[in-house]
N, C-alpha and C positions, 0 to 999 in steps of 0.2 A: 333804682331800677336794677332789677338783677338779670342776667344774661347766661345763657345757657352754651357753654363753648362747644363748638360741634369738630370731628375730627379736619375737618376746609378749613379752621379758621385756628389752626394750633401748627405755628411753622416748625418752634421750637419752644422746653423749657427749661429753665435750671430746675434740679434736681430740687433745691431749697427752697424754691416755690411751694413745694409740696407738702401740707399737713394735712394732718387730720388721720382717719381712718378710711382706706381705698378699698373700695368694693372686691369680694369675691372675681376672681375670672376665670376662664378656663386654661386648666394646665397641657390642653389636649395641644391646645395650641402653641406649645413653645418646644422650640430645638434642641441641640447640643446638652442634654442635661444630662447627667451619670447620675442613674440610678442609686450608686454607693456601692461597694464593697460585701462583697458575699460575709456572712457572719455567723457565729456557732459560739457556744461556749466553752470550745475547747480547742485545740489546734486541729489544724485540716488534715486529713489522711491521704493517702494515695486514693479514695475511691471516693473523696471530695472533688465531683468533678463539675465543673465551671465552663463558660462556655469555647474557651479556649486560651493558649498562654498569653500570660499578660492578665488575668483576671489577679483582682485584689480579694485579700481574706483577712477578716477581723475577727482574732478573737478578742468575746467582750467581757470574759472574764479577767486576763492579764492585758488587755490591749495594746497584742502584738497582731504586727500585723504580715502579710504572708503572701507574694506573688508567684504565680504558677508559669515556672519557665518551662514545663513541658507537658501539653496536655495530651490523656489518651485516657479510652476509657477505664477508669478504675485502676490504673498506673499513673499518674500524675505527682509530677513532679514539684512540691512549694518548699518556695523557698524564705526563711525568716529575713522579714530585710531590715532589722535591726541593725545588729554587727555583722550580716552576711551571712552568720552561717543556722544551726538549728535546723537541717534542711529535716522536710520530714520524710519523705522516699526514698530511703540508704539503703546498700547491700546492708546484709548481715540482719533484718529485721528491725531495724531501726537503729543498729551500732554504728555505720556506717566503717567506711576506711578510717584506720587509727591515723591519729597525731603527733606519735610520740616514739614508737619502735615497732621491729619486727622479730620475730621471732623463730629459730625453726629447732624440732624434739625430734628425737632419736637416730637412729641410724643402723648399720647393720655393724659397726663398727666400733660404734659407744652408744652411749647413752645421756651425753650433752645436752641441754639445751643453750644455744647464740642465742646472744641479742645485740642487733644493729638500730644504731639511730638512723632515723628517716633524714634528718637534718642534715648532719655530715656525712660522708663516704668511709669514717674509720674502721678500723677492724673492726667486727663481732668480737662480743666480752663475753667469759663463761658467766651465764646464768640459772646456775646446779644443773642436775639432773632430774630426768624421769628415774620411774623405780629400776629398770631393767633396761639394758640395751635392745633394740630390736627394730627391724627396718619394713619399710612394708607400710608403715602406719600413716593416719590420718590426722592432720590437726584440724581445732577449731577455738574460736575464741568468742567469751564473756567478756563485759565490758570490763571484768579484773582480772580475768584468770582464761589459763589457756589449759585445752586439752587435748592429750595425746589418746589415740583408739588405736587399737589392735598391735598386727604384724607379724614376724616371723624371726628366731632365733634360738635352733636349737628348738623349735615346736611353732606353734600356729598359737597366736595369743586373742583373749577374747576383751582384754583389758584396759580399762580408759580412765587413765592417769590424768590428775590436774597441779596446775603450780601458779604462784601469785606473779601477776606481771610485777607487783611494786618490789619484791624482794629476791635478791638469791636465796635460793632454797631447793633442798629434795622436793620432788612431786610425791601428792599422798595417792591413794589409790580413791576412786571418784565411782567404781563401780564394774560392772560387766556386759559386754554386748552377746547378739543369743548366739555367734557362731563364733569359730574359733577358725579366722581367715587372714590374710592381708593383700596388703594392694587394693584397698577399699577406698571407696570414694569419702570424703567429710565434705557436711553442711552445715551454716550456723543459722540459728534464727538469735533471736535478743534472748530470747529464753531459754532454745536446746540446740543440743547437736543431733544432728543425724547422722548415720553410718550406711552405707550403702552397698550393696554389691560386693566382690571381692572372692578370694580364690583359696580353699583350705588343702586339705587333705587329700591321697588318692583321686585326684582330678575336682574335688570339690567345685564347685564353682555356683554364688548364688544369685538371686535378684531383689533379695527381702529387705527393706528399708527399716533399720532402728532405731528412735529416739531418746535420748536421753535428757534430763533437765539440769541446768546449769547451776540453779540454788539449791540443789539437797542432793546427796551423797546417795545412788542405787542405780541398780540395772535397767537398761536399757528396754523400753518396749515396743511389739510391731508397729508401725506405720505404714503397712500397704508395700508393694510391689515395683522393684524399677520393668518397665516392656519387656526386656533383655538379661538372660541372665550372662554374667561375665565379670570383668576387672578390670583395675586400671584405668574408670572416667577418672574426669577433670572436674570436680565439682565448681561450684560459682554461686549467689544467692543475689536477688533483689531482695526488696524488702517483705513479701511477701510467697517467694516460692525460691525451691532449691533448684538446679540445675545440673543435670550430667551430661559430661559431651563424653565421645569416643570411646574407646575401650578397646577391650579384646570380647568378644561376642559368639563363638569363640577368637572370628578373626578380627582383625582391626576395624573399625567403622568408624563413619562420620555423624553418627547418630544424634542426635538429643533429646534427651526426656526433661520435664519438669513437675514436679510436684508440691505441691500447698503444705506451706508450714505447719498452718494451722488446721488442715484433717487428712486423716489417714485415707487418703482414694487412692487409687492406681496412677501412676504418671500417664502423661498426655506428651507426642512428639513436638518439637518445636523447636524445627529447621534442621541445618545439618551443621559440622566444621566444613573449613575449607578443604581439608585433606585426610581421610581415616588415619587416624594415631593414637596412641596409647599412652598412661604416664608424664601426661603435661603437667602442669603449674596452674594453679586458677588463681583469678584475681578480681574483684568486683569493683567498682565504681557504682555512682547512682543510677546510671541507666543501662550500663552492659557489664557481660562477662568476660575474661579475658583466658585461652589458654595457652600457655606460652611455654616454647621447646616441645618436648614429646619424644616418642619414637614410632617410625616408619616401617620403613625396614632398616635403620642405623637411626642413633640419635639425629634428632629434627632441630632447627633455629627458628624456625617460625612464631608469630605470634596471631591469634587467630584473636579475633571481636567479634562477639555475637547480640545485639539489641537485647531488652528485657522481654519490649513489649513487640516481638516482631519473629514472626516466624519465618526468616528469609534463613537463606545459607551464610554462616560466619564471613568475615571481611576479611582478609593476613594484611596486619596494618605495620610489618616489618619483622627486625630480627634480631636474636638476643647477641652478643657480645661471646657469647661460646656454645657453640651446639651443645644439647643435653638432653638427657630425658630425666625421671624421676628426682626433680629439686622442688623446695618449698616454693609456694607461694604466698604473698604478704600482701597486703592494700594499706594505704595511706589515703586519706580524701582527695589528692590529687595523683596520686602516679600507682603503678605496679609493682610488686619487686621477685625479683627469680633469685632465690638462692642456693646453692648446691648444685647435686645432678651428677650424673656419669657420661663421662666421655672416653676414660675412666671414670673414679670419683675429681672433683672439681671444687674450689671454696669459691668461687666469685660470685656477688653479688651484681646484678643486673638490675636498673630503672626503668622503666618507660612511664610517657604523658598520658592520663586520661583524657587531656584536652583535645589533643591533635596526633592523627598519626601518625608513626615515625618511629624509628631502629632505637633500640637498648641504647642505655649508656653503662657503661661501670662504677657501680655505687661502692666498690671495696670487697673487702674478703671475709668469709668465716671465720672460726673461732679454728675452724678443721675445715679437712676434705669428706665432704659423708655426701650420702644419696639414699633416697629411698626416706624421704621426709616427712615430720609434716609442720605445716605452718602456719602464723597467727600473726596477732596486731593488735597494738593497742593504742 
């Protein structure tokens, strides 16, 4: 006789009871089940966006896999959780903060380039020269090489000098920007620099945004307009747009523009600094910019934090270790670095945490005392 078990009459059963092949049933009806992991065949971008952090990404060409610790639209933050890092949402266009050193070019005084390890606190070691002494100028940096733009000495330069992070060496000459100014803002993307605003001749003073390309040797072309004409932002970069804070306007301002790496539109406001200054230090991390020291109406100590994706007013999340205005700034994937500056001129190297807010510490000395920088990382 065979018997038909009904669900009254099944209290319990082992698992191994069980052969054969079990009927279809509905999936509508069960719980707790995770869909899987977002997936693409390629790595996730910042505008891979998921329903919020904590979301899993699979690529399923290299089958690495990728959690999103900061979600926002089209700013999203993943991260490789392999070895931890391969994050994909870094300043500088995908370069992110360097690992290894910082760097800072020219001066009104020589024409040096330092270089300090992020690792230890020891002096900066001469690392050759740019072509020409001159202060004023902008840095920026390729994942190999770093570039000096413009400045002043003995004339208004339009000039943008490059040199290999791996070796001592003279910097060769890398091209020309369309004005002939300093005290200009620099921005990196993975691919170009940009040159910004800045102050020439007979009261010159402009707002025209220039680009330049990082793999082939030539002059610089338009990119669109900052809001404001004047000198002396602060530049900074997410991964995908550049950032100017402050300036002289002609007066001091708290302002901020940002504009898209990748096309030439007009800049958009987005928020303010804490306090109108001039002449700060930038430094990026993955989710904010940083501008640190400055001038007020005397050299500033301050250090201002402004979000990527947030238009509020900068945070002052402490203070550098010597008031300053016009010194290099450096990025490492964890911390900031100030180097230079006048109080007079100054050689001290300053740290701060991207983690947590908190006062400078002293990372060691230049190679020299100079101001009027510019700086890089690699």
């Amino acid at each position: 006789m065979t018997l038909k078990a009904t669900t009254d009459n099944i209290a319990a059963m082992a698992a191994s009871k069980l052969t054969g092949a079990l009927p279809a049933i509905d999936a509508s009806a069960l719980t707790g089940i995770n869909s899987g992991p977002l997936t693409g065949a390629s790595d996730p971008t910042i505008s891979t966006n998921p329903s919020g952090a904590g979301a899993v990404y699979e690529n399923t060409t290299t089958g690495q896999l990728f959690i999103c610790t900061d979600s926002f639209t089209d700013e999203n933050v993943w991260l490789n959780v392999g070895s931890g890092d391969g994050q994909v949402a870094k300043p500088f266009g995908g370069l992110g903060g360097g690992t290894v050193s910082g760097y800072t070019s020219g001066s009104y005084s020589g024409n040096i380039i330092n270089k300090f390890a992020f690792a230890s606190g020891a002096t900066a070691t001469d690392h050759g020269n740019i072509n020409e002494a001159r202060g004023g100028c902008a840095g920026h940096s390729s994942a190999t090489q770093g570039f000096t733009s413009t400045g002043y000495l003995g004339g208004y330069k339009n000039t943008i000098d490059k040199f290999n992070f791996a070796a001592d060496a003279t910097a060769s000459d890398h091209g020309d920007i369309n004005n002939l100014v300093q005290t200009i803002t620099g921005n990196s993307s993975s691919t170009h620099g940009f040159v910004s605003a800045g102050g020439g001749a007979v009261g010159l003073r402009i707002k025209q945004i220039d680009k330049f390309t990082f793999a082939t040797t030539g002059n610089a072309t338009d990119h669109g307009d900052l809001a404001l004409i004047g000198y002396g932002q602060v530049g900074t970069d997410s991964n995908t747009h550049a950032y100017c804070s402050g300036g002289y306007m002609p007066s001091l301002t708290t302002s901020r523009d940002k504009f898209s790496h990748a096309s030439s539109n007009s800049t958009v406001a987005q928020g303010d600094l804490s306090v109108a200054k001039g002449t700060a230090a930038g430094q990026s991390s993955t989710t904010s910019g940083y501008a640190a020291g400055g001038y007020i109406s005397a050299p500033y100590n301050r250090i201002d934090r402004h979000a990527f994706n947030s238009d509020s007013t900068a945070t002052d999340i402490g203070v550098l270790t010597v008031t300053r205005s016009a010194a290099a700034g450096s990025s490492s994937t964890t911390q900031g670095f100030t180097s230079g500056g006048k109080l007079p001129d100054v050689n001290t190297i300053d740290k701060f945490s991207f983690a947590s807010d908190a006062n400078a510490t002293d990372h060691g000395d230049l190679f020299s005392t100079i101001s009027e920088i510019g700086g890089h990382q690699v």
